[in-house]
C-alpha positions as CSV (number, residue, x, y, z in Angstrom):
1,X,93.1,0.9,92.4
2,X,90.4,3.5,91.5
3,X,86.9,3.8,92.1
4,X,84.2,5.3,89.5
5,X,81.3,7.4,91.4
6,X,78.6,9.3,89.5
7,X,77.8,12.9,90.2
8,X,74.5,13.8,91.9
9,X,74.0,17.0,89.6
10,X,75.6,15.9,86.9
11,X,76.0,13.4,84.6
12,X,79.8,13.1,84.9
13,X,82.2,10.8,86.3
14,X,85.5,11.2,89.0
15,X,87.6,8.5,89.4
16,X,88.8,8.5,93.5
17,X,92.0,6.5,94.9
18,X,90.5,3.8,97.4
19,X,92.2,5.3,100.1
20,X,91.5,8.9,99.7
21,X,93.2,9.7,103.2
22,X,96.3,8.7,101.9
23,X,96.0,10.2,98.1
24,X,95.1,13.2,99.9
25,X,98.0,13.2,102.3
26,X,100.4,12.7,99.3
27,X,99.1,15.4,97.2
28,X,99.6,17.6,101.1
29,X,103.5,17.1,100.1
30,X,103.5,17.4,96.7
31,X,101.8,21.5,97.0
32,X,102.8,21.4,100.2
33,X,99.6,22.1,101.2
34,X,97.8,22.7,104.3
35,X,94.2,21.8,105.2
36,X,92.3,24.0,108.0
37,X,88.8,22.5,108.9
38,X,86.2,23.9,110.9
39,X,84.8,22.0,114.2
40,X,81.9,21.8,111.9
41,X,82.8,19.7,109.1
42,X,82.5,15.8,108.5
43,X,84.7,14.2,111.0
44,X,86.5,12.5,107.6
45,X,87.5,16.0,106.8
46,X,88.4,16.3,110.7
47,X,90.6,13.9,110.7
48,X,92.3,14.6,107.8
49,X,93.1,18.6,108.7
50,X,96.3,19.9,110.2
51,X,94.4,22.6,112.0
52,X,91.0,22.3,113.3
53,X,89.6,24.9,115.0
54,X,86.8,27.6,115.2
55,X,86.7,31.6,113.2
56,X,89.4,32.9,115.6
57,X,91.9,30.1,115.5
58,X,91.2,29.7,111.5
59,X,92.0,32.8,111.0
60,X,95.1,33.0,113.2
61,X,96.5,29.9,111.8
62,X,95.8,30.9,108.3
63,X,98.0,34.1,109.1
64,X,100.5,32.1,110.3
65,X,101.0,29.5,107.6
66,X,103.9,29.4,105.4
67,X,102.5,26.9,103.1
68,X,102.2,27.3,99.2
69,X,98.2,26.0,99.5
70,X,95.5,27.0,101.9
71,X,93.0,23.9,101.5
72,X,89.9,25.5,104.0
73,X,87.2,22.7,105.0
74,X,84.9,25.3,105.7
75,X,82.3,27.5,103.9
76,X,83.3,30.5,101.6
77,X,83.7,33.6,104.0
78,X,86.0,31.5,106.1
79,X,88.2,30.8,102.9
80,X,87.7,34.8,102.1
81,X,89.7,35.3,105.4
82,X,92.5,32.8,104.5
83,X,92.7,34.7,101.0
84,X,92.5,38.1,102.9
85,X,95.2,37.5,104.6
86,X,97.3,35.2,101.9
87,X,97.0,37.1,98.7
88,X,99.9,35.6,97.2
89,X,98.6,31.9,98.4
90,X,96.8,29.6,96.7
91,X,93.2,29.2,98.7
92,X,90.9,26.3,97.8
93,X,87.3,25.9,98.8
94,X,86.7,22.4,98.2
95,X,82.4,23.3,96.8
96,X,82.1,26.7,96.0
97,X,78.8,26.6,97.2
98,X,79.4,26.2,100.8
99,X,78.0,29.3,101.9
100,X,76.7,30.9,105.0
101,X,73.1,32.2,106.2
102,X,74.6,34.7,108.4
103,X,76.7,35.8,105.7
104,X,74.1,36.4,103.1
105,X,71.9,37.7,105.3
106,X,73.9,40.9,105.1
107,X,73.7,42.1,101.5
108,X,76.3,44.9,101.1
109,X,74.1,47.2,99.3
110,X,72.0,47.2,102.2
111,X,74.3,47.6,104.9
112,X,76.2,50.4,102.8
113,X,73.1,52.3,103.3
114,X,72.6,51.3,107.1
115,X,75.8,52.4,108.0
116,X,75.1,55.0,106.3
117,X,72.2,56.2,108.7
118,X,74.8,56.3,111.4
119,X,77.5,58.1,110.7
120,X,79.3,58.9,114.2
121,X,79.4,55.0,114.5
122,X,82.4,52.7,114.2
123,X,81.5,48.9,112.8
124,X,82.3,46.0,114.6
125,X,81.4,42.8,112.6
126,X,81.7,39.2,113.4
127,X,83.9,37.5,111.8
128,X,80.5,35.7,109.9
129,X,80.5,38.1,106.9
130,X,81.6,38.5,103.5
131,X,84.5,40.3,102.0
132,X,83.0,43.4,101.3
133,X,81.2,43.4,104.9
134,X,84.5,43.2,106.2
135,X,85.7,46.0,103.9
136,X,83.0,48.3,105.4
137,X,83.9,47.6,108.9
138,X,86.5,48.8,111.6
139,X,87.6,45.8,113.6
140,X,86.4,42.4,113.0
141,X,85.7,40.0,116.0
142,X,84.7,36.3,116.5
143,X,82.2,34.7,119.0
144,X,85.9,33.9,120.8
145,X,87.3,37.8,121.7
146,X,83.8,39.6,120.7
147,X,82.7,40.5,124.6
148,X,86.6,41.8,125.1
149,X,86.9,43.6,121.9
150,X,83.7,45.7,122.4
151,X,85.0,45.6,126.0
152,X,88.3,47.6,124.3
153,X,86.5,50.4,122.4
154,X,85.4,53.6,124.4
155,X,82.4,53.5,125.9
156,X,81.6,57.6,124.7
157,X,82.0,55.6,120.9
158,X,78.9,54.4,119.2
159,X,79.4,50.7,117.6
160,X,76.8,49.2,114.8
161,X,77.0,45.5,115.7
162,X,76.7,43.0,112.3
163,X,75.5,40.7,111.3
164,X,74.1,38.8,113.9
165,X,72.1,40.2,116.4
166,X,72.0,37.2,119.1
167,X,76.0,37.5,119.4
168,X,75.2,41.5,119.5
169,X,72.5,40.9,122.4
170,X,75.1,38.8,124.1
171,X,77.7,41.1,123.7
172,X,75.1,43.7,124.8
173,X,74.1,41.9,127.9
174,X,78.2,41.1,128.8
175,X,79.6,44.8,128.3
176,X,76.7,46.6,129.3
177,X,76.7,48.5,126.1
178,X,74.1,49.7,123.7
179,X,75.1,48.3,120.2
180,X,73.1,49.2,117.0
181,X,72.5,45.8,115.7
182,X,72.1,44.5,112.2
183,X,69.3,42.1,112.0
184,X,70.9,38.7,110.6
185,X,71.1,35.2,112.0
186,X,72.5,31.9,111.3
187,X,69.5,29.1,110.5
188,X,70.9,26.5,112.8
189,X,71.6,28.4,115.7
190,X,68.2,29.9,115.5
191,X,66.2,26.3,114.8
192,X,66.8,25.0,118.3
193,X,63.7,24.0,119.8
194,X,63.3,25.6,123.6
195,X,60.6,23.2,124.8
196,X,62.4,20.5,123.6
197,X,65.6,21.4,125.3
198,X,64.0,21.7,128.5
199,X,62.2,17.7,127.8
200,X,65.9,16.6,127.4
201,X,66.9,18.3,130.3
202,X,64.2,17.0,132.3
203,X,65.1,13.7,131.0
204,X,68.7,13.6,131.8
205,X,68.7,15.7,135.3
206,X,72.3,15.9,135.3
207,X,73.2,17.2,131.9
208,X,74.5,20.7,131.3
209,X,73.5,22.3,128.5
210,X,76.4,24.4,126.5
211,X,75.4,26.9,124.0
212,X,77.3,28.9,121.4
213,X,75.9,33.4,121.7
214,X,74.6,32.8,117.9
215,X,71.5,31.0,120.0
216,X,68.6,32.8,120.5
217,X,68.3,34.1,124.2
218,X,65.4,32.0,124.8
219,X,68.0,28.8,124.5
220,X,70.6,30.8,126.3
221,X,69.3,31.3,129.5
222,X,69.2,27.4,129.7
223,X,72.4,27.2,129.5
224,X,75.2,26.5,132.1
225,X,77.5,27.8,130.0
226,X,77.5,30.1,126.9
227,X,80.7,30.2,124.7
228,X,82.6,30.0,121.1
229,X,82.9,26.1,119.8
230,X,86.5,26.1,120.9
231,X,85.2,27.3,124.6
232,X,82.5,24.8,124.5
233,X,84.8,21.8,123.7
234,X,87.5,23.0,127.1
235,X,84.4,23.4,129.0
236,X,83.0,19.9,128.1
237,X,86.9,18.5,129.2
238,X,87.1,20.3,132.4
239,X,83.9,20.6,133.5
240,X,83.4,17.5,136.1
241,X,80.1,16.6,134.8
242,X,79.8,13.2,132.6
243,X,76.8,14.1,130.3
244,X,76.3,17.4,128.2
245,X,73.4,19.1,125.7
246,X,75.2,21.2,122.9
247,X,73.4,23.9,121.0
248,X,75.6,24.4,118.5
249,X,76.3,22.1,115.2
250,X,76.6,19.0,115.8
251,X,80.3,18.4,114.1
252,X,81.5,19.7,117.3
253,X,80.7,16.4,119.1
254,X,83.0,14.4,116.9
255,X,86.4,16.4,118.5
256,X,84.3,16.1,121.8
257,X,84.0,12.5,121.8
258,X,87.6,12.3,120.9
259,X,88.6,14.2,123.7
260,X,86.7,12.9,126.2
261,X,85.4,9.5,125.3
262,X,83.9,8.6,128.8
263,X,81.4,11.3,128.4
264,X,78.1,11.4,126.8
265,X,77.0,14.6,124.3
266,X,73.4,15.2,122.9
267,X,72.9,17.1,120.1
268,X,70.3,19.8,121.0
269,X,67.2,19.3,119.1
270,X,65.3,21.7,116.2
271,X,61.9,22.8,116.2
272,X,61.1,20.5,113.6
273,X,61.6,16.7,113.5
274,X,64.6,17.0,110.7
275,X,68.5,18.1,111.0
276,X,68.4,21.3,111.1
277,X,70.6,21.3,113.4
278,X,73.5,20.4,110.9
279,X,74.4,23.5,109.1
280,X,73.4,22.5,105.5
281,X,76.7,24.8,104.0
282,X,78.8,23.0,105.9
283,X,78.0,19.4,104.9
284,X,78.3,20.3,101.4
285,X,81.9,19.6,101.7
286,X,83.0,16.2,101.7
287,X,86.3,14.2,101.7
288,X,86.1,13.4,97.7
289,X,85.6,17.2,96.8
290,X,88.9,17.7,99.4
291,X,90.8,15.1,96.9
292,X,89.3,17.1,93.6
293,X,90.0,20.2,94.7
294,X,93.6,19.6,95.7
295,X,94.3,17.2,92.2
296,X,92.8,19.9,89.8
297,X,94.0,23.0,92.4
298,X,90.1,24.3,92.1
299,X,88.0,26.0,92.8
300,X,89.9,28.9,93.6
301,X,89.1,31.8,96.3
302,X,90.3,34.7,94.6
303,X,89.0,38.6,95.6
304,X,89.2,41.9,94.1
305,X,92.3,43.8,95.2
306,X,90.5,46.9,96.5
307,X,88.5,44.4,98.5
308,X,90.8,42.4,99.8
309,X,93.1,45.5,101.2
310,X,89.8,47.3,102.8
311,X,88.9,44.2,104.4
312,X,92.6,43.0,105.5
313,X,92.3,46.2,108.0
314,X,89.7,45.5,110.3
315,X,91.0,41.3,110.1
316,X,94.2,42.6,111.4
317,X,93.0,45.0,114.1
318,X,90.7,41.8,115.5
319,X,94.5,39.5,115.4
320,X,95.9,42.3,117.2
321,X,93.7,42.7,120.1
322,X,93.5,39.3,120.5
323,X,97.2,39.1,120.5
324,X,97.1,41.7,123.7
325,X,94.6,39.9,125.2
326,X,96.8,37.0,125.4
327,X,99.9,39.4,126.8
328,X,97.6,40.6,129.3
């Protein structure tokens, strides 16, 4: 049994199984596939993913597959990283337009020419870049490891910082060191309303608020605890309080719920009365384009080969530290 449903943009029609979870799972076997999702996504596509997981754990796990398709539930850099690392995989973004604000708020040209203005510096950019970002820098770091990778490099070493200058501040404020920073952010982490934070925490006294370091500092020093969205969701499960405000997107709060269904989690509010909260990129995937992209193996991540080996350095540097991290 099929269903008919009408595109939004055009005036097309896809015919979807009735029970897209298992259509999906069968065509999982037949490309012996693998789905990664992001904490972010739809909890549909959450529920549906072998691997859920923030930047750091995405990217490990994508280094780690030995599956013939990379299905990433995410937005394009992230399925840039599976395909850095995978060149001879087959990597699927289920909409192609499922960007990042952080991500294009770093045009190459521009930060060809900025790094350019500081030439005894290395580059340390968060993992919240493109491809060719990537293939301009000299380790790569996630919101996860960022404080201990800076933490790594000699202090005598200049680092440029990009793209997002509240992690960068963060890191800054953690290690003690002076980064340059690039001057990018991501639109929901910088929406977050500060007055209204403080009404909800004045209306539910015993609520900790959580934050992910992409906040602005004026929301972080709020916080009772500041950390990556895998840190926030094993704080939220040991921590012994029963009610929690999280400044981060929203998705989060479905593997939170999950986890600990006793407890109670607020989304933290925007400035304005809207979602802006809910990274717009993010939402753009949904279970049906999951299904498409997997039937009709499109669309396709692919990258230029110079690219993809310039950025596959600095990717692997980040796995490595990480890796002793974990020794240590």
């Amino acid at each position: 049994m099929f269903t008919t449903v009408l595109s939004e943009k055009k005036a097309t029609f896809a015919c979807f199984p009735d029970d897209l979870f298992a259509a999906i799972e069968e065509l999982k076997k037949d490309l012996n596939a693998v789905i990664i999702a992001h904490y972010y996504q739809d909890p549909d596509i959450q529920d549906i993913a072998d691997y859920i997981g923030d930047s750091l754990g995405l990217s490990q796990q994508a280094a780690a597959t030995d599956a013939d398709v990379i299905v990433f539930a995410g937005v394009h850099f992230m399925a840039e990283t599976a395909k850095i690392l995978n060149p001879n995989k087959l990597v699927l973004l289920p909409d192609l337009n499922a960007g990042c604000s952080l991500a294009d708020s770093c045009p190459p040209q521009e930060f060809a020419a900025f790094k350019a203005a500081h030439p005894e510096h290395i580059v340390v950019s968060y993992i919240n870049c493109t491809a060719a970002i990537k293939a301009m820098s000299d380790i790569i770091c996630t919101s996860s490891n960022a404080v201990k990778i800076v933490s790594q490099i000699p202090k005598e070493q200049p680092i440029i910082f990009a793209p997002d200058k509240n992690l960068g501040r963060y890191v800054m404020e953690q290690t003690g060191r002076d980064l340059v920073l690039w001057d990018g952010t991501c639109i929901v982490h910088e929406t977050f309303s500060e007055k209204k934070i403080v009404q909800l925490k004045i209306e539910h006294p015993e609520a900790e608020l959580i934050a992910h370091p992409e906040c602005e500092p004026s929301v972080l020093r709020h916080a009772s605890y500041i950390g990556s969205t895998t840190a926030l969701l094993k704080y939220c499960q040991e921590s012994p309080s029963q009610e929690f405000i999280i400044a981060t997107e929203p998705g989060i709060i479905h593997q939170m719920q999950k986890q600990e269904p006793h407890k109670h989690f607020i989304p933290a509010p925007a400035i304005n009365n809207c979602a802006c909260n809910e990274c717009p990129h993010m939402r753009l995937n949904t279970l049906e384009k999951v299904y498409l992209a997997m039937k009709h193996k499109t669309p396709e991540i692919t990258i230029p080969e110079e690219i993809r080996a310039a950025a596959w350095r600095p990717i692997q540097k980040m796995l490595e530290l990480s890796a002793n991290m974990v020794k240590q």
